[in-house]
PDB file with SEQRES, HELIX, SHEET and CRYST1 records, atoms N, CA, C and O in Angstrom:
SEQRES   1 A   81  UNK UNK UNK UNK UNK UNK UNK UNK UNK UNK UNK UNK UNK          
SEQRES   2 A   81  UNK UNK UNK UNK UNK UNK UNK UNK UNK UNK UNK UNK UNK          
SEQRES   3 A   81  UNK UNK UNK UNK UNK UNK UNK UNK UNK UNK UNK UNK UNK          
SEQRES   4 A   81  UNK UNK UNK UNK UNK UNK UNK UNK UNK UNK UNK UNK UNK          
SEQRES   5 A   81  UNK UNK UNK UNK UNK UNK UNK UNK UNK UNK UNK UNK UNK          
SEQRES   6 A   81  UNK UNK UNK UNK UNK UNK UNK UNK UNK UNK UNK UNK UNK          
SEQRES   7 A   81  UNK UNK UNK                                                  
HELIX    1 AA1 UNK A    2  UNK A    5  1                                   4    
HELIX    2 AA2 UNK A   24  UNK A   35  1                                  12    
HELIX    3 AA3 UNK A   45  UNK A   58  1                                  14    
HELIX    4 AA4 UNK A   59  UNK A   62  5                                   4    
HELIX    5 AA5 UNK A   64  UNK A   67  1                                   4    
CRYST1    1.000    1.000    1.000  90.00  90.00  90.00 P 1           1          
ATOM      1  N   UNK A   1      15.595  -2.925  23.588  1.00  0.00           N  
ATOM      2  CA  UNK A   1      14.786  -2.319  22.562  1.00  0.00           C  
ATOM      3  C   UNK A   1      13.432  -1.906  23.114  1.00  0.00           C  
ATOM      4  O   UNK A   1      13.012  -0.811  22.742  1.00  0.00           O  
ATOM      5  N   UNK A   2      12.651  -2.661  23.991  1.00  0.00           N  
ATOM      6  CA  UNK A   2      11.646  -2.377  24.652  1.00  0.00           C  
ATOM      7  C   UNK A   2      11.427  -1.118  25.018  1.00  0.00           C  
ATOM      8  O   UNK A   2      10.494  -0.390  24.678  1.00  0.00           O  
ATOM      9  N   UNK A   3      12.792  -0.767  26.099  1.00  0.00           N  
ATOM     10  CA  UNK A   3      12.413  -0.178  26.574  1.00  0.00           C  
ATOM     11  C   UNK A   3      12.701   1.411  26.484  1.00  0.00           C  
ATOM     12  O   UNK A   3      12.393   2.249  27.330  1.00  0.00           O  
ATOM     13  N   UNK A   4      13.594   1.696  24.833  1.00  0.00           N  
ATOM     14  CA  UNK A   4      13.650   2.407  24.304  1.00  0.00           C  
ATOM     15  C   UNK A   4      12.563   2.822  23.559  1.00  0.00           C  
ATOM     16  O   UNK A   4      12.388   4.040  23.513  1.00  0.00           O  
ATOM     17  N   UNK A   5      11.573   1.912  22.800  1.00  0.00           N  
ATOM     18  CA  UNK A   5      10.456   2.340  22.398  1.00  0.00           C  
ATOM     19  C   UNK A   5       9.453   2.769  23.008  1.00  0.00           C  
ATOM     20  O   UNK A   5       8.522   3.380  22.483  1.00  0.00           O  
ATOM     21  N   UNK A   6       9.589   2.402  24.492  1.00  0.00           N  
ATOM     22  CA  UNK A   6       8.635   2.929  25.280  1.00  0.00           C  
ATOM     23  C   UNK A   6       8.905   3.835  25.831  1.00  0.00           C  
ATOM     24  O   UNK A   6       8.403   4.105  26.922  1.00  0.00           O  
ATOM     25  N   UNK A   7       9.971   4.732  25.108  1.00  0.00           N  
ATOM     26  CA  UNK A   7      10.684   6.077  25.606  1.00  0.00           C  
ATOM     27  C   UNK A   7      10.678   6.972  24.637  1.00  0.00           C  
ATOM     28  O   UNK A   7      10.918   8.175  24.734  1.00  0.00           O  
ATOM     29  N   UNK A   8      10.339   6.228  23.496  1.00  0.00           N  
ATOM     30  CA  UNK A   8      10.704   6.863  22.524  1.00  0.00           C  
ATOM     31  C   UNK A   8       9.130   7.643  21.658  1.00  0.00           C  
ATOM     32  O   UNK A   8       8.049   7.253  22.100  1.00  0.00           O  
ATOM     33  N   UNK A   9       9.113   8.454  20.752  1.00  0.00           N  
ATOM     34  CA  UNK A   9       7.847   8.810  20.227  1.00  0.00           C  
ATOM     35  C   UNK A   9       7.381   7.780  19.294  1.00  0.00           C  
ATOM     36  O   UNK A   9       6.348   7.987  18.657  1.00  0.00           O  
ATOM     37  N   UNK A  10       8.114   6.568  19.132  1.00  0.00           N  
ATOM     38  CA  UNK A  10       7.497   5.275  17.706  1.00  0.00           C  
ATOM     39  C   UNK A  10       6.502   4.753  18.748  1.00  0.00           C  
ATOM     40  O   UNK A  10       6.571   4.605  19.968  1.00  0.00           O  
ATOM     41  N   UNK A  11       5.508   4.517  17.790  1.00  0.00           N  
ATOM     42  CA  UNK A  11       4.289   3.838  17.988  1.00  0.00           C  
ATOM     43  C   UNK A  11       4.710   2.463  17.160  1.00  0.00           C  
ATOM     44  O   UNK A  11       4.896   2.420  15.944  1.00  0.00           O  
ATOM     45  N   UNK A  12       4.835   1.196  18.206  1.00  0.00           N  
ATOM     46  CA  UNK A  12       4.977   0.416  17.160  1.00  0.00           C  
ATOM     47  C   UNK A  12       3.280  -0.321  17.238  1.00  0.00           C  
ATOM     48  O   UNK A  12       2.546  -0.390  18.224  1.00  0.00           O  
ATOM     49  N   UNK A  13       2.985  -0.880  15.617  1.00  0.00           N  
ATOM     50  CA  UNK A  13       1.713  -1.857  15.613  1.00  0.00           C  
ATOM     51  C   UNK A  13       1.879  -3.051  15.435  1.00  0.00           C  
ATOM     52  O   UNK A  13       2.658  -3.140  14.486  1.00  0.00           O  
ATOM     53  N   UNK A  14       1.692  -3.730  15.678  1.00  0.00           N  
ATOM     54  CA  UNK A  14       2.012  -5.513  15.624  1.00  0.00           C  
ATOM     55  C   UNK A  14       0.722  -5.705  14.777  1.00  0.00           C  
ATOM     56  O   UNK A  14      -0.291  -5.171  15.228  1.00  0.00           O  
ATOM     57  N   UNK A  15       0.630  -6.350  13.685  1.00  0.00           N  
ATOM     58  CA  UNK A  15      -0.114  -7.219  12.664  1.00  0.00           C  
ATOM     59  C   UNK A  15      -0.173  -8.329  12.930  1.00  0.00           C  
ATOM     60  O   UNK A  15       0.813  -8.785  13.509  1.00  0.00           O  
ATOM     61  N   UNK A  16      -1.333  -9.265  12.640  1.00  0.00           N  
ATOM     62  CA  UNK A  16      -1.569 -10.720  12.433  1.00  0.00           C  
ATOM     63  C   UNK A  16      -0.442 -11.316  11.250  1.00  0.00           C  
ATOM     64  O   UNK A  16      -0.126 -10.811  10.173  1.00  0.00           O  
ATOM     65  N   UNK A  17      -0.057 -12.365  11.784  1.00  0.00           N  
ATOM     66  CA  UNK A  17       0.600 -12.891  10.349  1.00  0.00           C  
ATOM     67  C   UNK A  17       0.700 -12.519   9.218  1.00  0.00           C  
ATOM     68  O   UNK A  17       1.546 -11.764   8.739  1.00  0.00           O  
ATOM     69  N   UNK A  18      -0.298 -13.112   8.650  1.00  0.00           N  
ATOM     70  CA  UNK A  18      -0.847 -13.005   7.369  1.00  0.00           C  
ATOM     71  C   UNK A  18      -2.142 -12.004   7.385  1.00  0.00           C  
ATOM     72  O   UNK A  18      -3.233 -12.512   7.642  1.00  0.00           O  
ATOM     73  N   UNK A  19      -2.039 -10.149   7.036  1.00  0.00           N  
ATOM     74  CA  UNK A  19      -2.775  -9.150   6.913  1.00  0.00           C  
ATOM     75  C   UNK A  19      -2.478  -8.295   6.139  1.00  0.00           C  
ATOM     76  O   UNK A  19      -1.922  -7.225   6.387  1.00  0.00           O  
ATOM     77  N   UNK A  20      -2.942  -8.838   4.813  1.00  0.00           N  
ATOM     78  CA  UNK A  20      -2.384  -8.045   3.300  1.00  0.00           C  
ATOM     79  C   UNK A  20      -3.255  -6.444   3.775  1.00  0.00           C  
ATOM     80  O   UNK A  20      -2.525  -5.550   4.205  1.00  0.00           O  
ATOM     81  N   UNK A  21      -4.595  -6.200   3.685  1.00  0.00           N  
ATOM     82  CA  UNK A  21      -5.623  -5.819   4.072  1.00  0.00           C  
ATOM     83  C   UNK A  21      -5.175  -4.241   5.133  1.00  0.00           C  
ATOM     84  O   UNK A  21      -5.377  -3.040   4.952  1.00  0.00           O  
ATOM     85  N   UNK A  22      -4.421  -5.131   6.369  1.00  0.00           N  
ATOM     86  CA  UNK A  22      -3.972  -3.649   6.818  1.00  0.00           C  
ATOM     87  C   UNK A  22      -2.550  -3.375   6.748  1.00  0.00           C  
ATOM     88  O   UNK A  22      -2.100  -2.575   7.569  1.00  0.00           O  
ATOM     89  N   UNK A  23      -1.448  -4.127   5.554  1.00  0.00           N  
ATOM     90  CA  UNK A  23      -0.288  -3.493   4.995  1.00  0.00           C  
ATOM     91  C   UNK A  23      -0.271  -1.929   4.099  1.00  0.00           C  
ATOM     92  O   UNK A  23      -0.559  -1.959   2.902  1.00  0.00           O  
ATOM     93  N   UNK A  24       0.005  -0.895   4.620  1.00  0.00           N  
ATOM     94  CA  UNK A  24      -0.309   0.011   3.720  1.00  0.00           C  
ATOM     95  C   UNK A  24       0.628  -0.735   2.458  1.00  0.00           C  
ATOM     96  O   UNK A  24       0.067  -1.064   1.413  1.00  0.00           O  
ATOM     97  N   UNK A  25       1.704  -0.902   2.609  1.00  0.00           N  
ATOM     98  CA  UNK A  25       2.606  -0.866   1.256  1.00  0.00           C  
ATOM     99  C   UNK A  25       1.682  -2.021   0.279  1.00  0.00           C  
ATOM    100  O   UNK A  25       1.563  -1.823  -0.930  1.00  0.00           O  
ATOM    101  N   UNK A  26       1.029  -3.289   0.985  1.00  0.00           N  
ATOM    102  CA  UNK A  26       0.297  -4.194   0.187  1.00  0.00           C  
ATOM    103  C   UNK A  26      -1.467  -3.496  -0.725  1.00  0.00           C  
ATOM    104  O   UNK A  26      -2.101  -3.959  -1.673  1.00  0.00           O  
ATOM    105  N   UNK A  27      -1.721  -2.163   0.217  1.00  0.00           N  
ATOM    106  CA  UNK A  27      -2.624  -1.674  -0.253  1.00  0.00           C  
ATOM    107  C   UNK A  27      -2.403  -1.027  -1.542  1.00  0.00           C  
ATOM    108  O   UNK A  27      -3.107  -0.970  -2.551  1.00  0.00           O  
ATOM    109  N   UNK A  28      -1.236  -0.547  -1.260  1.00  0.00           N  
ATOM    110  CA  UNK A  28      -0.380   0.228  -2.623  1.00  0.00           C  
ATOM    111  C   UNK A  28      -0.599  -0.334  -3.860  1.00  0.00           C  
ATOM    112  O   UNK A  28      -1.323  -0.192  -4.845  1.00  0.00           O  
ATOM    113  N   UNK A  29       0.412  -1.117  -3.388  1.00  0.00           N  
ATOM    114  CA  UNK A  29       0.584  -2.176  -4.411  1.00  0.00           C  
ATOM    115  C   UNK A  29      -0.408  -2.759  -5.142  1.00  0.00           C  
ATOM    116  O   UNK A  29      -0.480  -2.692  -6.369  1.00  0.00           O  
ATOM    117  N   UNK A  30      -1.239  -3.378  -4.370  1.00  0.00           N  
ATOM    118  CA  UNK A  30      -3.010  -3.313  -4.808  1.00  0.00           C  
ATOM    119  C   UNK A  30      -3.268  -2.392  -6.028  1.00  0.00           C  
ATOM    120  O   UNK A  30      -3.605  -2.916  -7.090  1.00  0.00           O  
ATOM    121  N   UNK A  31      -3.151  -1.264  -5.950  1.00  0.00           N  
ATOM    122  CA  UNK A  31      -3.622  -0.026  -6.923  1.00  0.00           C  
ATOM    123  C   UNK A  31      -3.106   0.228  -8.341  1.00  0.00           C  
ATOM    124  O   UNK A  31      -3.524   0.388  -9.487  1.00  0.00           O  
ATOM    125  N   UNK A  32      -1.788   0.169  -7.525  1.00  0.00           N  
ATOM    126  CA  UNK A  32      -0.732  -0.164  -8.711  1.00  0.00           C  
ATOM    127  C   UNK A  32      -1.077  -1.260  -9.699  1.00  0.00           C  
ATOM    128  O   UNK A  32      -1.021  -0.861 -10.862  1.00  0.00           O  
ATOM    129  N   UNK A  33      -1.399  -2.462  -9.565  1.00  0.00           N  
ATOM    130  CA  UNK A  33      -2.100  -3.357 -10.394  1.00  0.00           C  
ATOM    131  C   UNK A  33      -2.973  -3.361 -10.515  1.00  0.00           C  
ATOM    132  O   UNK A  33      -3.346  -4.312 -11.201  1.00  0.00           O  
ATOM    133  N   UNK A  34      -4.170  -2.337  -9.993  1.00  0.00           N  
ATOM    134  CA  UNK A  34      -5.457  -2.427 -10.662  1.00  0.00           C  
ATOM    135  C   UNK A  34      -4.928  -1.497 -12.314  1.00  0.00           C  
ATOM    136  O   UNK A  34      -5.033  -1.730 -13.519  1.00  0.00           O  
ATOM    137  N   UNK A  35      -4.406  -0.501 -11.537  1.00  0.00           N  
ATOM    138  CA  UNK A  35      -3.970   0.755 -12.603  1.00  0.00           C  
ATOM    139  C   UNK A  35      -3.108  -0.250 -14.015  1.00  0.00           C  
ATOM    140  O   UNK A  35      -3.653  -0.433 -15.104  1.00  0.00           O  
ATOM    141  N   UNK A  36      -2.202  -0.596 -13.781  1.00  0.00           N  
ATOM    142  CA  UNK A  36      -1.087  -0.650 -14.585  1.00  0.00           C  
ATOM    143  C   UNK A  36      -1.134  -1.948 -15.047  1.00  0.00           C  
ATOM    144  O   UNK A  36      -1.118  -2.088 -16.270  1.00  0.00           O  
ATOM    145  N   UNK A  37      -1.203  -3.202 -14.157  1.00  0.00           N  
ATOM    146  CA  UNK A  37      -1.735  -4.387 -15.050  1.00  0.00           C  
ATOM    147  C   UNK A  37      -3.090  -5.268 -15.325  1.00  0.00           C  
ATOM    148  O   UNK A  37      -3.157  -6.230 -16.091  1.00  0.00           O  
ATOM    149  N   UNK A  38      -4.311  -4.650 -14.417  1.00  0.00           N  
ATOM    150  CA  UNK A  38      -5.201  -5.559 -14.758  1.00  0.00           C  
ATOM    151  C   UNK A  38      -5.901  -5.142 -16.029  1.00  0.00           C  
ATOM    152  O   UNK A  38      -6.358  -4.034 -16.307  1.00  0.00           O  
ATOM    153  N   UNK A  39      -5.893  -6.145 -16.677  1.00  0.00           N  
ATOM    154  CA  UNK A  39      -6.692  -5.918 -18.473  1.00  0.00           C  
ATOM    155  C   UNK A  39      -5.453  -4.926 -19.421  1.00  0.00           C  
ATOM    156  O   UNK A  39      -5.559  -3.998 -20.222  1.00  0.00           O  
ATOM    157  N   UNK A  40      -4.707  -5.415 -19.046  1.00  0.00           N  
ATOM    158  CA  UNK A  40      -3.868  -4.849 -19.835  1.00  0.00           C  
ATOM    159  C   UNK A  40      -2.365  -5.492 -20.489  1.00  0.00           C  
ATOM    160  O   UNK A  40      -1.620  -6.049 -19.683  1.00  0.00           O  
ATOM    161  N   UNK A  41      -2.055  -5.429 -21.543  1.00  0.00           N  
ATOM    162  CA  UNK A  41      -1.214  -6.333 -22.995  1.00  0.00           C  
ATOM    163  C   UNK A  41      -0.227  -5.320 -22.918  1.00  0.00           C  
ATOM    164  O   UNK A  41      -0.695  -4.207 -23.158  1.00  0.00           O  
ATOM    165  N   UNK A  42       1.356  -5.340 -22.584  1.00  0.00           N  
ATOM    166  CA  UNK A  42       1.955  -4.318 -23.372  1.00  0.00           C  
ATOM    167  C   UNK A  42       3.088  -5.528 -24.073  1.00  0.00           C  
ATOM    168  O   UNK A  42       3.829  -6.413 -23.645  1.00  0.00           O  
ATOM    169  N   UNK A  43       2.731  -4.996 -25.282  1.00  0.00           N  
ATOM    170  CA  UNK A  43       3.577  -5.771 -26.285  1.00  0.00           C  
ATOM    171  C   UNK A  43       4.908  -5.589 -26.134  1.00  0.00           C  
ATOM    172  O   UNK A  43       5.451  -6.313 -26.969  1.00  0.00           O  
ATOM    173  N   UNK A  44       5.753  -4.974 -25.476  1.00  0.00           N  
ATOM    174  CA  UNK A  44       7.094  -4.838 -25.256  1.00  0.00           C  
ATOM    175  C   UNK A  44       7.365  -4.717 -23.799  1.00  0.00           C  
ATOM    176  O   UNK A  44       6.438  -4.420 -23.046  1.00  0.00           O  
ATOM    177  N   UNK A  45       8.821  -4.970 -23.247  1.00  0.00           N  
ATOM    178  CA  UNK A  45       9.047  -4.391 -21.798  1.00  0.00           C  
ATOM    179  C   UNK A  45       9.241  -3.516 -21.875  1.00  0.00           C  
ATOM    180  O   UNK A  45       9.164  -3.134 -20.707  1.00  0.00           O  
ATOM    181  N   UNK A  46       9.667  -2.114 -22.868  1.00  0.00           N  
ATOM    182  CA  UNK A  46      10.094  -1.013 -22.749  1.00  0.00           C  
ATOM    183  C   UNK A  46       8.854  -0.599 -22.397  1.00  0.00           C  
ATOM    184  O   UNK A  46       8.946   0.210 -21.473  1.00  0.00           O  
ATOM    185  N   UNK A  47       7.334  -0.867 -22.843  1.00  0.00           N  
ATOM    186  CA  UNK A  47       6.138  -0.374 -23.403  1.00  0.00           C  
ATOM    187  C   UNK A  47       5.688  -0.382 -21.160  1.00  0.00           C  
ATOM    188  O   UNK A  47       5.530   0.488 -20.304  1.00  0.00           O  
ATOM    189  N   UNK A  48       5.671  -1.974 -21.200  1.00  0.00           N  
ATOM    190  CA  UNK A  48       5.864  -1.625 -19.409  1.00  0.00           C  
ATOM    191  C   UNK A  48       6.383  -1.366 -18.650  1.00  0.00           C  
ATOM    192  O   UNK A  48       5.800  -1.187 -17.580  1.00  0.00           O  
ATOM    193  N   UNK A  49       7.543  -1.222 -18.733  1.00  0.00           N  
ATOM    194  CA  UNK A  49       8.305  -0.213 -17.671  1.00  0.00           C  
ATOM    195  C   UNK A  49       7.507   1.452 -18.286  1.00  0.00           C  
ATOM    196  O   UNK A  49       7.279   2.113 -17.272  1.00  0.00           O  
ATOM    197  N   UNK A  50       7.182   2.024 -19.212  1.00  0.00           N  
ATOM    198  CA  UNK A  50       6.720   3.353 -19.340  1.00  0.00           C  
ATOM    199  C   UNK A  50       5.419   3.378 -18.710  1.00  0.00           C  
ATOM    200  O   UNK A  50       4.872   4.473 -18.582  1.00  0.00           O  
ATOM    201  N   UNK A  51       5.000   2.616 -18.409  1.00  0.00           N  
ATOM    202  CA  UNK A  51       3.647   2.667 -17.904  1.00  0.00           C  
ATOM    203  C   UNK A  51       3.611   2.406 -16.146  1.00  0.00           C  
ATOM    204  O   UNK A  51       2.768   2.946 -15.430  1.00  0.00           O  
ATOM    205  N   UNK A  52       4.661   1.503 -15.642  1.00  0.00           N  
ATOM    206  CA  UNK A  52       4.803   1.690 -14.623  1.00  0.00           C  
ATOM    207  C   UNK A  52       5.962   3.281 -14.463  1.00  0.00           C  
ATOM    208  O   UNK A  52       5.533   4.023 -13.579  1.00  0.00           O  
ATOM    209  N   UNK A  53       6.694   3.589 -14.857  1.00  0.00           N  
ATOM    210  CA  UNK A  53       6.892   4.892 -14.933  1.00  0.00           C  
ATOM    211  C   UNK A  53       5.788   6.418 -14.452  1.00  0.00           C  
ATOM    212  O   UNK A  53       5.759   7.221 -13.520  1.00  0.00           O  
ATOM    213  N   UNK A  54       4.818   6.113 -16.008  1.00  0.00           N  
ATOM    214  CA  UNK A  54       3.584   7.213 -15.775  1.00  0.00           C  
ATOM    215  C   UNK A  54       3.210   6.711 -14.476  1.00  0.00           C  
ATOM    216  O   UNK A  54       2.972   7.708 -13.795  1.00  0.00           O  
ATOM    217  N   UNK A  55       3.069   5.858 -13.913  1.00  0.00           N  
ATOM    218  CA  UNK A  55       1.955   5.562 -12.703  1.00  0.00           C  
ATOM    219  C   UNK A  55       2.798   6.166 -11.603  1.00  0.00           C  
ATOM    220  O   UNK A  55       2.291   7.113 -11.003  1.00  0.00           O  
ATOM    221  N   UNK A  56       4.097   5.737 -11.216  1.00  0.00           N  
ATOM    222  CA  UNK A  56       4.710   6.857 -10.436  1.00  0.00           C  
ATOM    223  C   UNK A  56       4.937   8.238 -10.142  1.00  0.00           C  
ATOM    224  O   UNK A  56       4.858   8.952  -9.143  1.00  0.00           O  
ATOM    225  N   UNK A  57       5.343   8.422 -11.721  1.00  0.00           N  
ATOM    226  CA  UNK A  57       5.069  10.070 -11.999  1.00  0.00           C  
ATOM    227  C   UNK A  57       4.064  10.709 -11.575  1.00  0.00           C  
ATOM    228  O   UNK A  57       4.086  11.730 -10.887  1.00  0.00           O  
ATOM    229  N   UNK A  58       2.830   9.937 -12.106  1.00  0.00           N  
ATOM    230  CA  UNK A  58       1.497  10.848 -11.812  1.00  0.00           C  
ATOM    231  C   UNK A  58       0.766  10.950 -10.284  1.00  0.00           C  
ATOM    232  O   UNK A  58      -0.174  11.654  -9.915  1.00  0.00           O  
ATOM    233  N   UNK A  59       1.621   9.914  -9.517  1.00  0.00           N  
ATOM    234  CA  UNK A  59       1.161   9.649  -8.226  1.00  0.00           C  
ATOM    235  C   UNK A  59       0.511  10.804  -7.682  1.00  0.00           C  
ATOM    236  O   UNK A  59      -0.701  10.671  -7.511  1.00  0.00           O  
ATOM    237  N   UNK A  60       1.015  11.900  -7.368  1.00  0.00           N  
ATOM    238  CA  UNK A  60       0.544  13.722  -7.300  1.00  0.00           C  
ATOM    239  C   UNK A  60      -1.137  13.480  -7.726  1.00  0.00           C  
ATOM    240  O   UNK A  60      -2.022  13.475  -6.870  1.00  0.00           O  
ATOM    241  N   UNK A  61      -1.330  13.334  -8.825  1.00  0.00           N  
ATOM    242  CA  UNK A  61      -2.132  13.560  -9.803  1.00  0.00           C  
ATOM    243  C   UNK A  61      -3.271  12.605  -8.706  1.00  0.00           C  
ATOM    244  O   UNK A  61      -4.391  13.086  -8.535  1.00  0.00           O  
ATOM    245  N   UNK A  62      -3.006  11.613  -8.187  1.00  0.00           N  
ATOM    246  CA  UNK A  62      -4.081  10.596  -7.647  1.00  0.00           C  
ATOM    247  C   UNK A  62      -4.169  10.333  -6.474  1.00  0.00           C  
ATOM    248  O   UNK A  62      -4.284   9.173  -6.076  1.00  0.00           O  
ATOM    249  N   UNK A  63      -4.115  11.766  -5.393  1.00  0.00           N  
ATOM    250  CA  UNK A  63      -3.585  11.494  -4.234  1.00  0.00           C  
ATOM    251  C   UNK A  63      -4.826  11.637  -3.123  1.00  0.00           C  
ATOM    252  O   UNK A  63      -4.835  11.530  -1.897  1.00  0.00           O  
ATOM    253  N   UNK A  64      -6.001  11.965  -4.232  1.00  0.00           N  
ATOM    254  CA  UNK A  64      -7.133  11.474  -3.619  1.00  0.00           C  
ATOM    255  C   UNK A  64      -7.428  10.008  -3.124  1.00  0.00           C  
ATOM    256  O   UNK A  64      -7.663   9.477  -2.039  1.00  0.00           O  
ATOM    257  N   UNK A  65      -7.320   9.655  -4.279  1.00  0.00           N  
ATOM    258  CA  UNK A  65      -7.280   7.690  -4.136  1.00  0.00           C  
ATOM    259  C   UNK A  65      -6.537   7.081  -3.580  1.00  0.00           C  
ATOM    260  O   UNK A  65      -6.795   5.927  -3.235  1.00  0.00           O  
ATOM    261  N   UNK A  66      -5.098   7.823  -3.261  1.00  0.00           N  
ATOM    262  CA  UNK A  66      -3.944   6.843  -2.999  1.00  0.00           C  
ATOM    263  C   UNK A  66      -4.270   7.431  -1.129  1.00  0.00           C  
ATOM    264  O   UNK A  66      -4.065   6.556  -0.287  1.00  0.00           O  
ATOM    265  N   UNK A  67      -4.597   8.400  -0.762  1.00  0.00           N  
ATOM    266  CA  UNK A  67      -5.130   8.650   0.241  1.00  0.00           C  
ATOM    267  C   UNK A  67      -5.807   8.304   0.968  1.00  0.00           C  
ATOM    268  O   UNK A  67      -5.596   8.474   2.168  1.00  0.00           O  
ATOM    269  N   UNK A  68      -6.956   7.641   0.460  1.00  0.00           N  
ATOM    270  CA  UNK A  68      -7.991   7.346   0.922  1.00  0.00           C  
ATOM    271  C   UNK A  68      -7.614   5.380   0.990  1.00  0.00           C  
ATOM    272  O   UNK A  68      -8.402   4.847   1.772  1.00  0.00           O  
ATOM    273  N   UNK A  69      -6.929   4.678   0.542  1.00  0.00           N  
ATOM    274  CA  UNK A  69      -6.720   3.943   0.427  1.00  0.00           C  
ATOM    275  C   UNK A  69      -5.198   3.441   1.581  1.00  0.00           C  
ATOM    276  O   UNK A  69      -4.965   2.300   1.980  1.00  0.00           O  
ATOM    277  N   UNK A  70      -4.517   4.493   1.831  1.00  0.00           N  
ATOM    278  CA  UNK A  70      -3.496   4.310   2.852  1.00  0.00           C  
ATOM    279  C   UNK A  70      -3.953   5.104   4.130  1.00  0.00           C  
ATOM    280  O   UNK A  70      -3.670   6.302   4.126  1.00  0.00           O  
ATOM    281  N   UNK A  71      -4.419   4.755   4.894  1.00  0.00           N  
ATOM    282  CA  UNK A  71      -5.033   5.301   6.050  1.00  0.00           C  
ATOM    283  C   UNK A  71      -5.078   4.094   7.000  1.00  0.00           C  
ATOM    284  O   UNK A  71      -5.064   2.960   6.521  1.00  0.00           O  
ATOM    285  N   UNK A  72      -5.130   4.287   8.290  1.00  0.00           N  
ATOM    286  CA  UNK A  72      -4.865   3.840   9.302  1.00  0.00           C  
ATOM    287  C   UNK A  72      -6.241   3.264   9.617  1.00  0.00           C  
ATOM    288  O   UNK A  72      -6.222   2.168  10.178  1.00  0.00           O  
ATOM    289  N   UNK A  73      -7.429   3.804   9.358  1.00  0.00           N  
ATOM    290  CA  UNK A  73      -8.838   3.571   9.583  1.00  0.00           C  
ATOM    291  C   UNK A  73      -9.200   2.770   9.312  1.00  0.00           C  
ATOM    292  O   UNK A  73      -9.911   2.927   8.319  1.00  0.00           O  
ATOM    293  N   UNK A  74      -9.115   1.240   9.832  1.00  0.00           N  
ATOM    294  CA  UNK A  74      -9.756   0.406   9.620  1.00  0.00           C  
ATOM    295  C   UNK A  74     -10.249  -0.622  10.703  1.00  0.00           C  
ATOM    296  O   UNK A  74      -9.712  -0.170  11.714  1.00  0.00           O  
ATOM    297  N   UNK A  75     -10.712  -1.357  10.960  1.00  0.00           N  
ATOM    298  CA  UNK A  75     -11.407  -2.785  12.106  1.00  0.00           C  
ATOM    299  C   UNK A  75     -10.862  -3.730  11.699  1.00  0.00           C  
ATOM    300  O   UNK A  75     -10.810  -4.002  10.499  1.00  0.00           O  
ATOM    301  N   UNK A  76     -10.382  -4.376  12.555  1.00  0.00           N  
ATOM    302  CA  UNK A  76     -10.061  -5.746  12.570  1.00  0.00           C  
ATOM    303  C   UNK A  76     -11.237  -6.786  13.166  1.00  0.00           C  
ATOM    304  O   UNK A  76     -11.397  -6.897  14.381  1.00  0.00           O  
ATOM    305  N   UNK A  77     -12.061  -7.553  12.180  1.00  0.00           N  
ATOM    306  CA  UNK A  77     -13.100  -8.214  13.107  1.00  0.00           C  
ATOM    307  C   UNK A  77     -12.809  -9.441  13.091  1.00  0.00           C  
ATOM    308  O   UNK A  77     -12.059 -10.017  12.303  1.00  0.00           O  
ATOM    309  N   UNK A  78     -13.383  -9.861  13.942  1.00  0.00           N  
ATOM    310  CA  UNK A  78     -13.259 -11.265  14.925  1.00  0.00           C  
ATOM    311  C   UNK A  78     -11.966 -11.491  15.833  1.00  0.00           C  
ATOM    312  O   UNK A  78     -11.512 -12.627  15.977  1.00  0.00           O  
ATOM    313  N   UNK A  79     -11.405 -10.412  16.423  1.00  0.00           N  
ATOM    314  CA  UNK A  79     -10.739 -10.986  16.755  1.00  0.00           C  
ATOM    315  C   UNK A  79     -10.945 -10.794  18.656  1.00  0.00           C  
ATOM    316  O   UNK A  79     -11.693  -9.909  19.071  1.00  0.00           O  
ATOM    317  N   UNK A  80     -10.418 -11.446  19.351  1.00  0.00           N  
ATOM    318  CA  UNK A  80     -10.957 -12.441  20.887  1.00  0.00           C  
ATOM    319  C   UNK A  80     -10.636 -11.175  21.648  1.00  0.00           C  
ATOM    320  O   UNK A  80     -11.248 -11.186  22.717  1.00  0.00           O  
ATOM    321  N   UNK A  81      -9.652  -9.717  21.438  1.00  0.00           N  
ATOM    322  CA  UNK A  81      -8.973  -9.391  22.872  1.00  0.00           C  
ATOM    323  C   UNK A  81     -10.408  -7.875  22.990  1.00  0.00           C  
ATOM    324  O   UNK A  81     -10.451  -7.140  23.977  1.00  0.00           O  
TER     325      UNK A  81                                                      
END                                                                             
């Protein structure tokens, strides 16, 4: 496998253990619950599944934010190498 990736065009990145922070999919996800559940009651499951629905749908609609929030640009500090 090595030494196919080092042949190959994948860039692989190796993460710390535990690095919610630079998971894009955990950043996502992040948003997704600021949007859809924090401070928020839906009196039915039909009522939340439509709301996680709109939030997919509209993804287009927020691709400023969802952009700026999945990006590669970030520091890792403290660490020794």
């Amino acid at each position: 496998m090595t030494k196919y990736f080092e042949e190959s065009k994948v860039k692989l990145v190796f993460l710390p253990s535990y690095s919610p922070n630079l998971n894009l999919i955990k950043r996502l996800w992040k948003y997704f619950c600021k949007i859809v559940l924090y401070n928020k009651y839906y009196e039915t499951f039909d009522e939340f599944k439509k709301a996680c629905k709109s939030f997919l749908d509209g993804i287009k609609n927020t691709r400023k934010e969802i952009s700026s929030l999945l990006t590669e640009n970030f520091q890792i500090i403290g660490t020794n190498t």
